[in-house]
VEXVO-441573 format. One line per field, with one value per residue (C-alpha): residue number from 1; residue in three letters; chain; x, y, z negated. Coordinates in steps of 0.02 Angstrom, whole numbers. Each point is the difference from the previous one (the first is absolute). Layout:
<sites>
resi	(NUM ...)
resn	(ala ...)
chain	(A ...)
px	(X ...)
py	(Y ...)
pz	(Z ...)
</sites>
This chain:
<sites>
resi	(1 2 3 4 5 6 7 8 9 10 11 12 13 14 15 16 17 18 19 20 21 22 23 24 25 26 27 28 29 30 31 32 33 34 35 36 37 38 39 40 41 42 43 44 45 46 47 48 49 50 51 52 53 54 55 56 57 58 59 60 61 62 63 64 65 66 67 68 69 70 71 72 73 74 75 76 77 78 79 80 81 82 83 84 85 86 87 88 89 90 91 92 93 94 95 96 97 98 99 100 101 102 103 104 105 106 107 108 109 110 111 112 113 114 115 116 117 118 119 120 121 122 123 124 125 126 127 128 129 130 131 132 133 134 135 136 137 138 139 140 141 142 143 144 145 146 147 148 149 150 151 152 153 154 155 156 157 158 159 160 161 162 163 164 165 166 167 168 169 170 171 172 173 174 175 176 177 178 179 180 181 182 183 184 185 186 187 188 189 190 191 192 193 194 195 196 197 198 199 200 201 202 203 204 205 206 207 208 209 210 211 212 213 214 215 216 217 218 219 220 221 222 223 224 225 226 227 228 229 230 231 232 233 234 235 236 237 238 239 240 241 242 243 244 245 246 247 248 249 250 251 252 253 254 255 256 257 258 259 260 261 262 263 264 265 266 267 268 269 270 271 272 273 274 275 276 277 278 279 280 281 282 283 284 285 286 287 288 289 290 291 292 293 294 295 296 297 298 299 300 301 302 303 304 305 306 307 308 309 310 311 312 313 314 315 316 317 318 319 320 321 322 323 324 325 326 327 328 329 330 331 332 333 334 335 336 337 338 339 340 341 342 343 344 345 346 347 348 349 350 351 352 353 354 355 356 357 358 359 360 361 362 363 364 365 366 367 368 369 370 371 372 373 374 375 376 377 378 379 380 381 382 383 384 385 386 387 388 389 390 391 392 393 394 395 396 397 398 399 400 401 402 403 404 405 406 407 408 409 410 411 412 413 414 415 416 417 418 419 420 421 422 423 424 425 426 427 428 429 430 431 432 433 434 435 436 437 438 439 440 441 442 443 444 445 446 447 448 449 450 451 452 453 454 455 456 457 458 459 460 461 462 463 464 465 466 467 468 469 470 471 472 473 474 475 476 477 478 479 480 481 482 483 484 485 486 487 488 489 490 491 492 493 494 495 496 497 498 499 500 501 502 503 504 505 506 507 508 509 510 511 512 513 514 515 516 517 518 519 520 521 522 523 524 525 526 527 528 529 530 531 532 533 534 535 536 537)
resn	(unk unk unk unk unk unk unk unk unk unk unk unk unk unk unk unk unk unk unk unk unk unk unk unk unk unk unk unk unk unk unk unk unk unk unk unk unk unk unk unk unk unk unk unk unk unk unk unk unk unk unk unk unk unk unk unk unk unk unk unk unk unk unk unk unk unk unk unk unk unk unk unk unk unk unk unk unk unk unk unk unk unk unk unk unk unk unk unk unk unk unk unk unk unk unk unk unk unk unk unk unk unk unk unk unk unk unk unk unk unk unk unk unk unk unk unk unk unk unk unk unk unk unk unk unk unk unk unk unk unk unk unk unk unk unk unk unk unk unk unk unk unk unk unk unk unk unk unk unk unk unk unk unk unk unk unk unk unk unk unk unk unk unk unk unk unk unk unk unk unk unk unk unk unk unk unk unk unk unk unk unk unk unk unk unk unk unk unk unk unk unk unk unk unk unk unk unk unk unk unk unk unk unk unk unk unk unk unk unk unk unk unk unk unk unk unk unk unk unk unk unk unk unk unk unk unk unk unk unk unk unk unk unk unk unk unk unk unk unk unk unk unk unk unk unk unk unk unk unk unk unk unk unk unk unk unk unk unk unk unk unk unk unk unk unk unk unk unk unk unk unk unk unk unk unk unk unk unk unk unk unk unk unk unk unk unk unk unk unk unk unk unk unk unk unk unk unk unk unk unk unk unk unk unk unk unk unk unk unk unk unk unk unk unk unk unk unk unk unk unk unk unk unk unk unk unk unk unk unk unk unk unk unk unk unk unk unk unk unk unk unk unk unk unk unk unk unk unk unk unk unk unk unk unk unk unk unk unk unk unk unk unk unk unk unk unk unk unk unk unk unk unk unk unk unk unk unk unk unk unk unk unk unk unk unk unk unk unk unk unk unk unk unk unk unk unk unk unk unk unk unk unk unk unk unk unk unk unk unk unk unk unk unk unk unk unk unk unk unk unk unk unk unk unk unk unk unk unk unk unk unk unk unk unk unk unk unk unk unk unk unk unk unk unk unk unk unk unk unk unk unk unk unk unk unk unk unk unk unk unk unk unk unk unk unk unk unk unk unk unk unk unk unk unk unk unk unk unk unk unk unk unk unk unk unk unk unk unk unk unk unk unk unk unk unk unk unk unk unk unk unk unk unk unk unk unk unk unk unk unk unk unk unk unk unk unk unk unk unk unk unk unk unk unk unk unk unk unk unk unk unk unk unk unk unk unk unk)
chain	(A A A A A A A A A A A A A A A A A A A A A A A A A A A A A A A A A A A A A A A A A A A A A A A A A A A A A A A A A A A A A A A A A A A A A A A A A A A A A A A A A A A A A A A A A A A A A A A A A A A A A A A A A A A A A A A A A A A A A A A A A A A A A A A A A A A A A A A A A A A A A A A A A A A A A A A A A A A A A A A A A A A A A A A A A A A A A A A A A A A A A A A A A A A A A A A A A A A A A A A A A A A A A A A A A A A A A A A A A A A A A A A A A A A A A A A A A A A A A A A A A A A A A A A A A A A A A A A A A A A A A A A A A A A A A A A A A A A A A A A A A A A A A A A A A A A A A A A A A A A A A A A A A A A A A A A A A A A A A A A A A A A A A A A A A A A A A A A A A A A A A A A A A A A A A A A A A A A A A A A A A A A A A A A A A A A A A A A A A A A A A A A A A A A A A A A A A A A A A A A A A A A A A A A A A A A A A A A A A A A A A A A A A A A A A A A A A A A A A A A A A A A A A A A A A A A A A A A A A A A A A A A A A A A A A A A A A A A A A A A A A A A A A A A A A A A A A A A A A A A A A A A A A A A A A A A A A A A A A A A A A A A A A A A A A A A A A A A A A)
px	(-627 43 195 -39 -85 124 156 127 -89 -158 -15 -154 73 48 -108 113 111 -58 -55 -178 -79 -67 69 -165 7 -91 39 -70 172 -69 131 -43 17 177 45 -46 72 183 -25 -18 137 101 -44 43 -28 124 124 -5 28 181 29 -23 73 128 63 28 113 106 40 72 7 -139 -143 -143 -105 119 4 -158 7 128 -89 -151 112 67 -179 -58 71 -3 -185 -53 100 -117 -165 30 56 -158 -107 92 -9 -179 16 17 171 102 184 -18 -86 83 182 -44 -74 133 183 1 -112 130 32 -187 -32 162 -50 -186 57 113 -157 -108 97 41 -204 -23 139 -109 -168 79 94 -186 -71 141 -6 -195 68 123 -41 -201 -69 149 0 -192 -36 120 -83 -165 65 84 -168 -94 131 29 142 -53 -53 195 94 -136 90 165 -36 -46 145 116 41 -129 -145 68 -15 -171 -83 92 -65 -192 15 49 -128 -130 80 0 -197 -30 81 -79 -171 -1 136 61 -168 -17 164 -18 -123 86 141 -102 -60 172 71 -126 9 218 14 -121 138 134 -111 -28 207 46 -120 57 162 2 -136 58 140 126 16 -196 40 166 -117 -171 132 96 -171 -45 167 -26 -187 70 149 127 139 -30 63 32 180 48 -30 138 198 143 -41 -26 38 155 77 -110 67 -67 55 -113 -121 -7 11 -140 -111 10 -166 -103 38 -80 -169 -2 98 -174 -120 13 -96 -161 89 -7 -205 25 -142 -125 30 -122 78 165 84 -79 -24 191 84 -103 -27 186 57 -117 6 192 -34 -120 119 148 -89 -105 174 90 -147 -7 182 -3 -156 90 177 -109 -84 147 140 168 104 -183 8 179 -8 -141 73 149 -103 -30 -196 13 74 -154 -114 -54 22 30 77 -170 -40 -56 -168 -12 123 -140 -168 64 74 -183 -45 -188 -56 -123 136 129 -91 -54 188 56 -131 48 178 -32 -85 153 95 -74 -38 153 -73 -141 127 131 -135 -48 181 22 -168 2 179 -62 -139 108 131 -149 -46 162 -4 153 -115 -134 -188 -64 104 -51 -172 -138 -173 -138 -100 138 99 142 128 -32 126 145 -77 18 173 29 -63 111 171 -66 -13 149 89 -91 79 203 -35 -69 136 144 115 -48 2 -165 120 49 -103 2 169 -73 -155 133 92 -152 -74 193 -60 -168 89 118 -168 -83 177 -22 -186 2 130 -30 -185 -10 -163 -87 85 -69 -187 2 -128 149 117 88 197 95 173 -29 -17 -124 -103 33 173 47 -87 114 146 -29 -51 169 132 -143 -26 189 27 -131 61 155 -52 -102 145 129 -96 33 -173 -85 12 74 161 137 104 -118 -120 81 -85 -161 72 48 -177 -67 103 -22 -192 6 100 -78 -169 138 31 -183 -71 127 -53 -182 27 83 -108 -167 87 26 -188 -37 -42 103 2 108 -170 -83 123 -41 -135 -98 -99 -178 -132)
py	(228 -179 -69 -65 132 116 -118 146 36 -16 166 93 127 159 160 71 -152 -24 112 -71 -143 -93 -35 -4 -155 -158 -141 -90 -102 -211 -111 -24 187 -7 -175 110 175 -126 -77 143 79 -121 20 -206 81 115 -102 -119 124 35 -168 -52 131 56 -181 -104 145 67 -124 -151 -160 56 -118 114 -134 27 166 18 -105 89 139 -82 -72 170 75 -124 33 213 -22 -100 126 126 -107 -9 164 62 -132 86 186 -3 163 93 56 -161 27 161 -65 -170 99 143 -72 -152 82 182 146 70 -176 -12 136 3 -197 49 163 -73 -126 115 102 -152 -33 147 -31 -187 86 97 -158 -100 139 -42 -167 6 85 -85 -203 50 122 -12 -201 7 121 -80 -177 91 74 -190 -70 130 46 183 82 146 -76 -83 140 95 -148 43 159 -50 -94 168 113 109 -116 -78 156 49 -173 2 195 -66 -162 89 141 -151 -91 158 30 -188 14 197 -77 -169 -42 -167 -73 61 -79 -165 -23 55 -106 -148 -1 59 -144 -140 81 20 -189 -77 93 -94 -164 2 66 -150 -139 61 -4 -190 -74 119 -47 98 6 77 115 61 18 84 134 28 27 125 81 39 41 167 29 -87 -126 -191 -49 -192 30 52 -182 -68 25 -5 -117 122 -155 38 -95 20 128 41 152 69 -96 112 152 -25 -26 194 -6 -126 97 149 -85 -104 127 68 -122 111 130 -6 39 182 -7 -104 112 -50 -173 -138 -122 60 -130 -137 95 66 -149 -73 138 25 -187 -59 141 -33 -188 33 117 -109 -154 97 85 -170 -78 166 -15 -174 -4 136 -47 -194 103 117 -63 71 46 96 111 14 107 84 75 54 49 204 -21 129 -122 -91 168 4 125 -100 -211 -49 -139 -157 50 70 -123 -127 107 13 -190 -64 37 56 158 -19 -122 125 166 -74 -76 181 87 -125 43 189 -8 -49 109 180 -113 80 179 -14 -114 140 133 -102 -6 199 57 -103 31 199 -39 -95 155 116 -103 29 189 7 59 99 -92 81 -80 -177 47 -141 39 -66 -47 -96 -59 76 123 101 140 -137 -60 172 18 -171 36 128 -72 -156 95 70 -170 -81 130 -40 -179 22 117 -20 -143 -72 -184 -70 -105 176 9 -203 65 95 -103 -160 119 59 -185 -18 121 -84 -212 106 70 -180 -59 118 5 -145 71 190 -16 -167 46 50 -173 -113 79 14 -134 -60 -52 -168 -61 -117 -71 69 199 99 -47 198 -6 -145 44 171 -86 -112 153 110 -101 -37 188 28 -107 76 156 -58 -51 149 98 -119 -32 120 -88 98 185 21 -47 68 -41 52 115 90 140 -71 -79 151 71 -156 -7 201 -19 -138 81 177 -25 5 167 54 -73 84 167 -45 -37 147 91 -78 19 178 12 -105 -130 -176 -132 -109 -27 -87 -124 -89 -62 -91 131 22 -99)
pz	(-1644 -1 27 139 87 -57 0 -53 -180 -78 -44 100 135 -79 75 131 17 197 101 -12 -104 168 161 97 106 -14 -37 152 87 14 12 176 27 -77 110 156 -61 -39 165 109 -84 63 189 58 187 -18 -95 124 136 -71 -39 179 75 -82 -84 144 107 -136 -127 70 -87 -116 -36 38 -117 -147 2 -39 -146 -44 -17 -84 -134 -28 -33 -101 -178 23 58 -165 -98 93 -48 -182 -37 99 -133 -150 56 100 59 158 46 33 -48 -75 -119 -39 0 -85 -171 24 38 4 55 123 77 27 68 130 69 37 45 142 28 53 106 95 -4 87 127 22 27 148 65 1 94 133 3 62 145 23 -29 8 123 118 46 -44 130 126 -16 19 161 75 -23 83 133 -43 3 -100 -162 11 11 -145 -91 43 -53 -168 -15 34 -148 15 25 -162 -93 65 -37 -175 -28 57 -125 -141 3 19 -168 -98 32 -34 -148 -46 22 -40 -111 -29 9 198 25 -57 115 133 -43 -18 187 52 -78 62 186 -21 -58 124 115 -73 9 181 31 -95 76 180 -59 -16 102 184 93 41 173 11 -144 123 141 -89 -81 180 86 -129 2 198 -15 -75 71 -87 57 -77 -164 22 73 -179 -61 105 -2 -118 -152 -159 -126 -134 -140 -156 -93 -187 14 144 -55 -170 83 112 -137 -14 138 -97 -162 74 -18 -150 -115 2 -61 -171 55 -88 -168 49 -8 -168 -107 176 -28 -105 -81 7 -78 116 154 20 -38 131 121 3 3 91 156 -7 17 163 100 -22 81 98 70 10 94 139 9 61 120 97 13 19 176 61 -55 -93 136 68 -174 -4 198 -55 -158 123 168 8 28 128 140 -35 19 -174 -141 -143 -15 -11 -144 -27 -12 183 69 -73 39 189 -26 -13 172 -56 -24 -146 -117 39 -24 -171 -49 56 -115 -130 1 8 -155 -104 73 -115 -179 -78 -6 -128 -135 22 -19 -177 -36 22 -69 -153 -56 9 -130 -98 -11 -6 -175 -60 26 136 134 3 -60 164 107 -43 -42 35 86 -77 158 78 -158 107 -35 139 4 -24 161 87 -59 84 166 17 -41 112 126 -29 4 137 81 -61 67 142 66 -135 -21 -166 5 -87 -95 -76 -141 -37 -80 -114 -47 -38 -127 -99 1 -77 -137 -12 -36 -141 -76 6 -80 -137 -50 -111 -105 6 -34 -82 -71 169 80 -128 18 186 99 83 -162 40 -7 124 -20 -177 63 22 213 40 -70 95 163 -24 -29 159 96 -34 100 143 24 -8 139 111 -31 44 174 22 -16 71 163 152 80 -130 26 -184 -6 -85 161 106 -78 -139 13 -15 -169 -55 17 -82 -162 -13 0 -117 -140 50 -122 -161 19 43 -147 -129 102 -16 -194 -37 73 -60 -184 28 23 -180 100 -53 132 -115 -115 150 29 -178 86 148 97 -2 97)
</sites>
């Protein structure tokens, strides 16, 4: 085997080094597939829901516009880190992976472990959010343009805990048997449509956005409001001026809510043995899908506060919806669909929108499933577990085992108090792990570095080295106002013991893996030999 197939030595694997001598997927990932897969991770609908929302009410004197920068800034360095250590290790298991054959075993295994716990806990929260941002507003629009009554308050339903837990239940057990019987292939198809039907959403949300006035936007939304039920909206855009002082400070910690999104534009390093070209087609796919939600986000943000207004966003995010006879603060994306005034433009803005709101479930799913096969190769779970089918080019009982603990966290959002900031904690720390990895490759395999497709030196250091270094003090600092923030549900003020749950899950893979080793040694069975090099195809 070459050096640069097998970066860690050019010795041939040793017979019972892995747990098997092929992975079983294909390599079949375009770099449009990966722009997409990035891209949908990312979810600009949703981040701009928060943004809106939750920005303009409870941080005053931020710059709504800066923030968001903010947050792009911070992702940029971590995410190239991300893109070149997926071109030197082409292999499926993302961090796990990178950290393992880079720092330590244990460290490795202890940041992905803590990633895909928090994977899980994101597959459950997409479920809810189709409920909640999708079906609920969708089938309430539906019912203001039709007149009735009843498919309004089917919408409210669907916006109540346990409408949010049945639609999440029904959309998982549809993206495990997409993923059973098709594989990846099935789903980039289905991603491609969702992602030309989603944008032309966005499209029409934006050119309304400028071009309609506000007054007729006021009055199309009021009339819907009272066609099912509800008491008008428009008196929310008057009162009390919401303006403040800048202040850097608020600005930085609502940043928090555009980080949510574009911390994820990394996501496609997780399928990295699925994708062609890996060297070209991460960079890219990663880079360039973090480049398109930030102005795509930027350019939402301002068509809708250019149509309602601040002071509009800034009551909504502090009205109970309930005095308004709706279930849930409905978003942008309804406020615009009933906005319109036509039935047709909003039914499809509304479809467009509800469309973003699931996309996290199948990158999470990726995430979980192919950090099992990557532990699987190692020999610290069973072979079975993370065993691929052959039709599908899908490891199908991973799959099972994720249905169930979705289901099983669906359900602790839906009707627990986790913020969905919660696990952002956690993710930030092991991307942490990740920039000190990228710091060290150059210098701890010197040999892999200097072969890899992505060798190169700025400022007279090695690109993934000084992307690391820039990345450290960036993630610091959003940690920081993750857990400085009382806005964001993890606090240490606020929230501590939510923090305490985070930082034990995080540091709780250490321990399991020394178990796992001891145990797997006891059997004659020495993970340590695998580590030595990059896993199979």
């Amino acid at each position: 085997m070459s050096t640069r197939s097998n970066p860690l030595g050019s010795a041939p694997n040793r017979p019972g080094t892995f747990s098997r001598q092929a992975t079983g997927l294909v390599r079949q990932a375009s770099l449009w597939d990966v722009l997409i897969f990035n891209v949908n991770m990312q979810n600009v609908a949703i981040g701009v829901v928060f943004a809106l929302l939750l920005i303009p009410p409870f941080y005053p004197g931020a710059n709504i516009y800066l923030s968001i920068l903010f947050a792009f800034i911070i992702s940029l360095p971590i995410s190239y880190v991300y893109a070149e250590l997926s071109a030197v290790f082409p292999r499926s298991g993302g961090d796990y992976v990178y950290v393992s054959r880079i720092v330590h075993p244990a460290i490795g295994f202890m940041s992905n472990f803590s990633y895909c716990v928090w994977g899980v806990f994101y597959i459950g929260v997409s479920g809810v959010f189709l409920g909640i941002y999708g079906i609920a507003p969708l089938l309430r629009v539906l019912g203001a343009y039709t007149g009735s009554r009843s498919l309004a308050d089917a919408g409210n339903w669907f916006g109540q805990p346990t409408g949010n837990f049945v639609m999440a239940v029904g959309l998982l057990v549809l993206f495990v048997i997409i993923f059973a019987l098709g594989g990846m292939r099935l789903y980039f198809r289905i991603q491609m449509i969702n992602f030309v039907i989603a944008t032309l959403g966005l499209a029409a949300i934006v050119v309304y956005g400028f071009l309609a006035s506000r007054g007729a936007a006021f009055a199309n939304l009021d009339q819907g409001i009272r066609a099912i039920g509800g008491e008008p909206l428009s008196s929310l855009a008057s009162g009390a001026a919401t303006g403040s002082s800048f202040s850097l400070k608020e600005t930085l910690y609502a940043s928090i809510w555009p980080w949510l999104a574009f911390n994820s534009a990394i996501y496609s390093t997780y399928m990295g043995g699925e994708v062609k070209r890996a060297a070209r087609n991460q960079v890219f796919g990663i880079m360039g899908a973090l480049t398109w939600a930030a102005a795509w986000t930027l350019i939402l943000t301002w068509a809708m506060l250019h149509l309602f207004g601040n002071t509009f966003f800034a009551n909504l995010g502090n009205a109970d919806p309930t005095q308004f006879g709706l279930s849930t603060t409905p978003t942008f994306g309804e406020l615009t669909a009933l906005g319109v005034g036509n039935a047709l433009l909003g039914l499809f803005i509304m479809i467009g929108f509800t469309l973003w709101t699931y996309v996290w479930i199948a990158p999470y799913t990726v995430l979980v499933t192919r950090s099992l096969l990557a532990w699987s190769l190692d020999r610290l779970i069973p072979a079975k577990l993370a065993e691929v089918s052959t039709r599908a080019n899908a490891p199908v009982n991973a799959l099972l085992v994720i249905l169930v603990l979705g289901i099983v966290s669906s359900a602790f959002y839906a009707f627990g108090n986790l913020s969905v900031l919660s696990g952002t904690v956690g993710l930030t720390a092991s991307m942490i792990v990740v920039a000190f990895a990228g710091v060290l490759l150059p210098y701890r395999k010197p040999d892999v570095w200097r072969s890899s497709p992505v060798y190169g030196r700025i400022a007279g250091l090695p690109t993934i080295a000084f992307a690391g270094l820039i990345s450290l003090p960036l993630l610091a600092l959003i940690e920081w106002a993750l857990l400085a923030d009382v806005n964001s549900g993890t606090s240490i003020e606020g929230s501590p013991g939510i923090l305490t749950f985070v930082l034990t899950l995080f540091v709780v893979g250490l321990p399991i893996y020394y178990v796992v080793r001891a145990l797997r040694r006891r059997r004659g069975v020495e993970v340590d030999l695998a580590y030595k090099e990059i896993p199979p195809e």
